[in-house]
PLY file of the C-alpha trace (Angstrom):
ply
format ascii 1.0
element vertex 419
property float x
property float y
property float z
element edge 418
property int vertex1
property int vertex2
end_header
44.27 92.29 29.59
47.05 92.39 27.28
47.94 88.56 25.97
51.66 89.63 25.85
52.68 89.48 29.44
54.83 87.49 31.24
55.35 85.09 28.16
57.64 85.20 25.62
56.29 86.32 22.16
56.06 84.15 18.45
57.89 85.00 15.73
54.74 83.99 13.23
51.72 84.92 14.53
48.99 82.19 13.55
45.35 81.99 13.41
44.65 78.77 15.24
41.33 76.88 15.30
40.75 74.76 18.78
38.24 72.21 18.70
36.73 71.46 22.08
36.89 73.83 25.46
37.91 71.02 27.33
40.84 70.88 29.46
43.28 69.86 27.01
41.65 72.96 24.65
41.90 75.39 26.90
44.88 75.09 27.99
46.83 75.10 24.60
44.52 78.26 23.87
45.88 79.85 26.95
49.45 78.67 26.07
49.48 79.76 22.66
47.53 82.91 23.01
50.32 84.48 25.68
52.37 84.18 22.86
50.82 85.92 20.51
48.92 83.81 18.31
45.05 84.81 17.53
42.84 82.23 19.00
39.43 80.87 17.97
38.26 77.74 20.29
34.83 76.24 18.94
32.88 73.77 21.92
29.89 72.49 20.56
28.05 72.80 24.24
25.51 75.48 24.85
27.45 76.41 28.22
30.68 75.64 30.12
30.32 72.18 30.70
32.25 69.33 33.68
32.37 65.94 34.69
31.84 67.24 38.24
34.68 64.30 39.32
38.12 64.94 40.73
41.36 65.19 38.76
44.61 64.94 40.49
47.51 67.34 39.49
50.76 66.35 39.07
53.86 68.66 40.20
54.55 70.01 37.06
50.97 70.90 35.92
50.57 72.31 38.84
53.54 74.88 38.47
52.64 74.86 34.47
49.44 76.01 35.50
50.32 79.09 38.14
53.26 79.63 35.09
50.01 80.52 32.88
47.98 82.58 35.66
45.51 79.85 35.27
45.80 78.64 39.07
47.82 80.61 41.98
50.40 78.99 44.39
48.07 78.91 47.19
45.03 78.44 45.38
41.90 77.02 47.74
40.36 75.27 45.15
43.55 73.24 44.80
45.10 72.00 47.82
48.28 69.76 48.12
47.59 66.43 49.06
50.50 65.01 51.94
50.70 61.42 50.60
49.27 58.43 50.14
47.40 56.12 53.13
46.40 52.80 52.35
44.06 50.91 53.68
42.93 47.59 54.45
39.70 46.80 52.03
37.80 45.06 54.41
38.57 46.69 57.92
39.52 50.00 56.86
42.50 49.75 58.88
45.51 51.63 58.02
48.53 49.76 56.88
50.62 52.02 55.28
51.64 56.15 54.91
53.63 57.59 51.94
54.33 61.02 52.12
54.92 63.50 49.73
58.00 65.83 50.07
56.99 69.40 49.77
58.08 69.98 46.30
56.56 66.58 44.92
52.92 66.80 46.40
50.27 66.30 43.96
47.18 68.68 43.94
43.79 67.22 43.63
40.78 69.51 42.12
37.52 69.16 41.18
37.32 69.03 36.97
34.75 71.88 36.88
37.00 73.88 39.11
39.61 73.48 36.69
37.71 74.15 33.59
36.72 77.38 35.66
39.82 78.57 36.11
40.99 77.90 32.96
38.18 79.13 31.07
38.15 82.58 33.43
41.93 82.93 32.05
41.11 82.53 28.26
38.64 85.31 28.48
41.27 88.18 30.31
43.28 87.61 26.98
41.96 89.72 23.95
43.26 87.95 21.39
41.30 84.32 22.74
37.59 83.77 22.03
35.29 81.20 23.07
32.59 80.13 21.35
29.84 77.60 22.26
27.22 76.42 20.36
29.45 75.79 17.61
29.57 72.44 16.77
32.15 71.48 13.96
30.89 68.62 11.71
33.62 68.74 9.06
37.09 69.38 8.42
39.31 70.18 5.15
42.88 69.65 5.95
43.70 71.08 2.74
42.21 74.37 3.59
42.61 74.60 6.37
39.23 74.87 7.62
36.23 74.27 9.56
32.61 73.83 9.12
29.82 74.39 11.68
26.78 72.80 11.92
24.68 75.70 11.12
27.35 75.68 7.67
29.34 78.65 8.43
32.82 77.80 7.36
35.80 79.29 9.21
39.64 78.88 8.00
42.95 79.28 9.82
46.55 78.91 9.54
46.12 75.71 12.34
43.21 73.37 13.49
43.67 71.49 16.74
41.39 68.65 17.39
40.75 68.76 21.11
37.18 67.39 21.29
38.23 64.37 23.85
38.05 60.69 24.20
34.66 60.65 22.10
36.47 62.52 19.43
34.03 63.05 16.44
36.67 64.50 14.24
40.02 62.04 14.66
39.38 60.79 11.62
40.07 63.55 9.48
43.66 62.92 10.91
43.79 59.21 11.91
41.47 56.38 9.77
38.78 55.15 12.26
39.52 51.81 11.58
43.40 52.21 13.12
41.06 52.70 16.46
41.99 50.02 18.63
40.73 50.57 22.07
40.52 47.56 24.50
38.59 46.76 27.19
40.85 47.15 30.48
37.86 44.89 32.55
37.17 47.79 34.63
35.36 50.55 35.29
34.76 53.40 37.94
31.71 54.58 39.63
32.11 58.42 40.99
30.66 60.12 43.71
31.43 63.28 44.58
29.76 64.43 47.88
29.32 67.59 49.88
31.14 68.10 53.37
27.83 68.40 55.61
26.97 64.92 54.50
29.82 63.70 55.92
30.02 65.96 59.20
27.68 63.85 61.68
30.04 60.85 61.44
33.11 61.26 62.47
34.86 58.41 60.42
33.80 60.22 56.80
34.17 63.74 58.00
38.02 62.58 58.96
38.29 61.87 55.07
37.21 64.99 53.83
38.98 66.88 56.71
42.68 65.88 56.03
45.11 65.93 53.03
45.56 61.94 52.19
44.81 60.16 49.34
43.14 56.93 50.71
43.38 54.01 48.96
41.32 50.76 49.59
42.97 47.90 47.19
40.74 44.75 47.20
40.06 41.53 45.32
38.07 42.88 42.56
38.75 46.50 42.33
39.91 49.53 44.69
38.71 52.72 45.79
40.29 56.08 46.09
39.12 59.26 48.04
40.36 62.49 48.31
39.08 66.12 49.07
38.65 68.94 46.65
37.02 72.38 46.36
38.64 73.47 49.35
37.70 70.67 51.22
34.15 71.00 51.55
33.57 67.99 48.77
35.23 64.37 48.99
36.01 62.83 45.50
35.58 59.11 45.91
36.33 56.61 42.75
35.76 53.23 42.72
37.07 51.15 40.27
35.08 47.42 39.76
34.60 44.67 37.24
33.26 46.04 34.14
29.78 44.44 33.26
27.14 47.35 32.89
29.39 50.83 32.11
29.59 52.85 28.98
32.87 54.83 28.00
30.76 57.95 28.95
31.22 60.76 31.60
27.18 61.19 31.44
26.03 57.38 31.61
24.89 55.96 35.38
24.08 53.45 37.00
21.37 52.28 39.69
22.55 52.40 43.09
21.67 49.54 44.18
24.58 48.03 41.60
27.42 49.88 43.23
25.92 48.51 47.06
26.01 44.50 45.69
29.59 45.56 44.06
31.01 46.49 48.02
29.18 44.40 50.09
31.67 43.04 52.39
34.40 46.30 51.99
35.05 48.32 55.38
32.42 50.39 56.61
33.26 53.83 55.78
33.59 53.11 52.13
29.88 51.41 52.28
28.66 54.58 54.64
29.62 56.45 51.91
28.01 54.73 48.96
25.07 54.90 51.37
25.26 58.65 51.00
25.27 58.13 46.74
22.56 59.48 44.90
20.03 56.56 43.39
21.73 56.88 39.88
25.88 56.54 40.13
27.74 57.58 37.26
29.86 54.91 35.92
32.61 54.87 33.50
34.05 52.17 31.03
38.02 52.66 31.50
39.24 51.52 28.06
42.97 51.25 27.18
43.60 53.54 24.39
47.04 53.06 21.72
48.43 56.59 20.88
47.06 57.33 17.74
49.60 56.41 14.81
48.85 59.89 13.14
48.96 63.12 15.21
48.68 65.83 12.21
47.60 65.87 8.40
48.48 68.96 6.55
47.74 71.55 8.90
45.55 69.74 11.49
46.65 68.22 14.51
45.19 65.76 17.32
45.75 66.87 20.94
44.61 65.33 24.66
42.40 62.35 25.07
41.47 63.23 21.24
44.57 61.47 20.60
45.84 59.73 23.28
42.74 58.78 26.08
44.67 57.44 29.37
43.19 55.58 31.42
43.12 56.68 35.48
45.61 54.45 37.09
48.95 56.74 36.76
46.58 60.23 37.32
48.74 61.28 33.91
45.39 62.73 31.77
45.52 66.62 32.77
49.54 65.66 32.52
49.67 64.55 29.30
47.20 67.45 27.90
49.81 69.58 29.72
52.77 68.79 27.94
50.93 68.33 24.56
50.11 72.06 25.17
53.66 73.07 26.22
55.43 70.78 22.75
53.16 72.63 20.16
53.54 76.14 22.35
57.15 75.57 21.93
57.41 74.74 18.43
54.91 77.27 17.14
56.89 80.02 19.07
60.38 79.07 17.62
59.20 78.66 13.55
60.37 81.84 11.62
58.04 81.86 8.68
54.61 79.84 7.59
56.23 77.42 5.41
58.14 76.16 8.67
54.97 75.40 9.98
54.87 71.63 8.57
58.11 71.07 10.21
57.00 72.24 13.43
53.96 69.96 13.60
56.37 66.95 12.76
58.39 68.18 15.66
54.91 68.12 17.83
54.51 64.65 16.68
57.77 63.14 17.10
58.48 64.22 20.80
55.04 63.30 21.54
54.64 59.64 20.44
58.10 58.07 22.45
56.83 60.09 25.74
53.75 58.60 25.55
53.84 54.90 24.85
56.20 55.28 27.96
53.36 56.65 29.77
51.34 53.95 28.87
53.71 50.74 29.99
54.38 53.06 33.04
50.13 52.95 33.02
49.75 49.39 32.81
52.23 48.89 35.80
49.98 51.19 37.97
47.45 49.37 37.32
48.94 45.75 38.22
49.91 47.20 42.10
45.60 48.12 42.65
45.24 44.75 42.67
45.22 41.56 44.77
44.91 38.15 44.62
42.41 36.62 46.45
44.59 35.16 48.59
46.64 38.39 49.66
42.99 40.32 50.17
42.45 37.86 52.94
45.66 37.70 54.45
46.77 39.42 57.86
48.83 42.71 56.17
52.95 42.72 56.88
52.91 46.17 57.68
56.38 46.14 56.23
55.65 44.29 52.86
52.70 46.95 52.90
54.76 49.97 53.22
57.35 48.58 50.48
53.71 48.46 48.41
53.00 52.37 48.92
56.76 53.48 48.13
56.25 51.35 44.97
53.19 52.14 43.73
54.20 56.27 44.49
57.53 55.76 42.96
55.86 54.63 39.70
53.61 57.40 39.91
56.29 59.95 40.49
58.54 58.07 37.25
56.04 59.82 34.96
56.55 63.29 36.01
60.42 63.29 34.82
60.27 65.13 31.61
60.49 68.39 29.59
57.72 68.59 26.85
59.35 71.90 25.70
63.03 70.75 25.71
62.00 67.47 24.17
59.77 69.32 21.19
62.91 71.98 20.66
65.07 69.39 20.02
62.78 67.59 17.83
62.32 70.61 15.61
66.00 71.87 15.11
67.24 68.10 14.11
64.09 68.29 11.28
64.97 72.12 10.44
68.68 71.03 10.27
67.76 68.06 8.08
65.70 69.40 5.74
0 1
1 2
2 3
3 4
4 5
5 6
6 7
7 8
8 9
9 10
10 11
11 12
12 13
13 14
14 15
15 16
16 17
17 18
18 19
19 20
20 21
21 22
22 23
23 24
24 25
25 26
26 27
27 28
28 29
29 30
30 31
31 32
32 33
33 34
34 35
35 36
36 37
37 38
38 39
39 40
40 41
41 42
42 43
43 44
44 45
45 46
46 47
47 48
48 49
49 50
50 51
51 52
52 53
53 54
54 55
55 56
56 57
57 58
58 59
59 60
60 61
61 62
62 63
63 64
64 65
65 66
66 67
67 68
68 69
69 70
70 71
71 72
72 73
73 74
74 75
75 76
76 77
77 78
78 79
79 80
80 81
81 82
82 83
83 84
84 85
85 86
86 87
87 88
88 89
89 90
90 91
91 92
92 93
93 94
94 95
95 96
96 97
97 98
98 99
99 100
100 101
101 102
102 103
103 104
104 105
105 106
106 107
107 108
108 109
109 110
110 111
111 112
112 113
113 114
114 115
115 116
116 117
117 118
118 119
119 120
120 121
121 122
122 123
123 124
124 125
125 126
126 127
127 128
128 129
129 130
130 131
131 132
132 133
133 134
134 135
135 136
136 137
137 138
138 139
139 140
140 141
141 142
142 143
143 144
144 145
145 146
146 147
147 148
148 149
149 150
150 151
151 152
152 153
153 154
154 155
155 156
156 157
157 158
158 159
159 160
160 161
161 162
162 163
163 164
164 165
165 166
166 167
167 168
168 169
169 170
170 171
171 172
172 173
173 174
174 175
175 176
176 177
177 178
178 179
179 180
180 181
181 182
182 183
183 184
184 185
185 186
186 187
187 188
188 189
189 190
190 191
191 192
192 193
193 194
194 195
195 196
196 197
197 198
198 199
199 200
200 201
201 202
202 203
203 204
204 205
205 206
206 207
207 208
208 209
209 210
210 211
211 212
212 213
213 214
214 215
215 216
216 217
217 218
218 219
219 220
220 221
221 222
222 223
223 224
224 225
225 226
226 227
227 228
228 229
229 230
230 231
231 232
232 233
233 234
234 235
235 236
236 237
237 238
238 239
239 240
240 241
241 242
242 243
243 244
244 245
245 246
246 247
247 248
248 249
249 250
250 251
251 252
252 253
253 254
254 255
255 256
256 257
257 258
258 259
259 260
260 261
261 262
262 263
263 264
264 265
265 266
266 267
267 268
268 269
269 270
270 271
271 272
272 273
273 274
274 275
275 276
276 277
277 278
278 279
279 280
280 281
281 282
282 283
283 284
284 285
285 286
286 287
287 288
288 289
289 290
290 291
291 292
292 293
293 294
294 295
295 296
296 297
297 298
298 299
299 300
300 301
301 302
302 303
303 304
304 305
305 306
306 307
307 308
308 309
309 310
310 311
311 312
312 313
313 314
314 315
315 316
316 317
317 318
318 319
319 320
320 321
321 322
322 323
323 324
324 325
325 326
326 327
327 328
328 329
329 330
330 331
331 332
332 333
333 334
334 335
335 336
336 337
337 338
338 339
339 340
340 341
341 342
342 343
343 344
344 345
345 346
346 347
347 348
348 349
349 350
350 351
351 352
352 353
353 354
354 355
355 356
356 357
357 358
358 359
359 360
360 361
361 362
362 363
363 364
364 365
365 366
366 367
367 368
368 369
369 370
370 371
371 372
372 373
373 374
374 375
375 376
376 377
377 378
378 379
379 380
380 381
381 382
382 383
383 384
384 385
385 386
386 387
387 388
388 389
389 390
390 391
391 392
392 393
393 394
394 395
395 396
396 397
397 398
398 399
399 400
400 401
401 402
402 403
403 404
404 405
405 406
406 407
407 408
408 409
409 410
410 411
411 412
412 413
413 414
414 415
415 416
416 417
417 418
């Protein structure tokens, strides 16, 4: 399938190396390929690889993603959720319903449903390959190129580090040492289970069955659940008190860990950790600055590579989004090569102010999933409650008011006319 369709075409064709088939990879692959640019993404995994969690999409990823033929409006495997319920952490009782008007629902999905879709779309477009088993171990910025483990070396007009929160090659753009990331004191254990585990009670299949994000906020932690994968798997996160977790999507824990965690939280949220497997994988949530370098010569950073968000605001498949839509845009408006240094300035510049935004906005997210002691014992106000769930969706819903493309077009005719 022609790469040309339905997209509007680049002026300067580039040869652009992506780092990492991740979300954040694939998705500027996609982006930049329907353009016109040759692609070459290089994922150091033997096969296609997920977390096998839940991601939540926001508005406009969602409609970013049907814009790219990566998802379709009515896509099964991505179902709008109709708001958010909250519940009471120790009864289960529900205190409070925020719904989501039509055109501001959010769409949960399973992350390996995701990275199917996206990863099906890359390889309809002849001018995108995949590789795996490629592992890059070094980068000249000067080159620009690449070199693989087995010492092949492969050069380009663009590199994009996309290789993730671990990021093994930051570095090359960034100093390690300007690596800040602090402990947030929590971290999340993940389940995702299957629908006929939940069918002979009627309490669990009810969460699997309808379109609300729960939410259980207690003393030292909260949960969330949700349904993906066409509702026949619930996603359930629960965030704790971070004493034994690694910053890992492959580390776990003993079950018996996650039990002790939520003894005395409402029965079905201890039903379902019943249903866990014996190992529970649990993940350090750090807080991550935006890195203070996003390109060096002709490399850039992009996603959780460069700026790792923690889960409170749902913004991480957001933020890879719009990272993908800035450098799409700026790439597709240069008129020769030696603009290309102004357009990853551009990149930068629109990028940076968005997301330290993102991050305050973050922080505040955070602050509303908790209680005091005090308040988790207390007899709910169903009306203070309510007040609660507009606030903590209205501070969700802050974070999807922007244009990544406007913002980066700006950015670049203001350097262009400068220069």
């Amino acid at each position: 399938m022609s790469s040309k369709s339905a997209a509007d075409l680049c002026l300067v064709p580039l040869r652009v190396l992506v780092v990492g088939a991740g979300i954040a990879g694939l998705s500027t692959a996609i982006s930049l390929g329907r353009r016109g640019h040759s692609i070459l993404v290089l994922e150091s995994a033997k096969e296609l690889q997920s977390s096998g969690a839940g991601v939540v999409l926001v508005p406009p990823a969602k409609q970013w993603y049907e814009s790219e033929k990566v998802l379709s409006a009515d896509d099964s495997v991505c179902r709008a959720a109709e708001g958010f319920e909250s519940r009471r952490w120790d009864t289960g009782e529900a205190i409070a319903r925020t719904a989501f008007p039509p055109e501001k629902r959010a769409f949960p999905i399973l992350h390996g449903d995701l990275k199917w879709a996206l990863t099906s779309r890359a390889e309809k477009l002849d001018n995108v390959e995949i590789r795996f088993d490629s592992r890059v171990i070094d980068i000249d910025t000067d080159s620009p190129d690449v070199v693989l483990a087995t010492g092949e070396r492969i050069g380009g007009d663009l590199i994009i580090i996309a290789d993730g929160v671990g990021s093994k090659l930051k570095w090359k753009v960034c100093p390690s040492e300007t690596e800040r990331a602090k402990p947030t004191g929590d971290a999340a254990y993940r389940l995702v289970l299957p629908r006929e585990l939940l069918e002979k009670d009627e309490e669990l299949l009810a969460l699997v069955q309808n379109s609300w994000i729960k939410r259980w906020d207690g003393p030292r932690g909260h949960s969330v659940a949700y349904p993906v994968h066409n509702h026949e798997l619930l996603n359930v996160v629960l965030i704790h008190p971070d004493e034994h977790a690694e910053e890992s999507w492959t580390f776990a824990t003993e079950k018996r860990h996650v039990v002790a965690e939520f003894r005395g939280w409402n029965s079905a949220l201890r039903k379902l950790i019943d249903l866990a497997p014996d190992k529970v994988p649990n993940f350090r949530i750090l807080a991550h600055s935006p890195s203070p370098a996003w390109a060096k010569g002709a490399v850039i950073l992009l996603g959780d590579a460069c700026h790792a968000m923690p889960p409170y605001l749902g913004q991480g498949v957001a933020q890879a989004v719009e990272d993908a839509t800035a450098i799409t845009t700026v790439l597709s408006l240069i008129q020769s090569k030696q603009q290309l240094s102004a357009a990853l300035e551009a990149y930068e510049t629109s990028r940076k102010g968005r997301l330290f935004e993102i991050q305050a906005a973050t922080t505040q997210a955070r602050e509303y999933a908790y209680r005091r002691d005090a308040e988790a014992k207390a007899v709910p106000d169903k009306e203070q409650e309510a007040k609660r769930s507009d606030d903590v969706v209205k501070v969700i819903r802050s974070a999807w008011i922007w244009d990544a493309a406007e913002a980066a077009r700006i950015a670049l005719f203001q350097i262009l006319k400068s220069a």
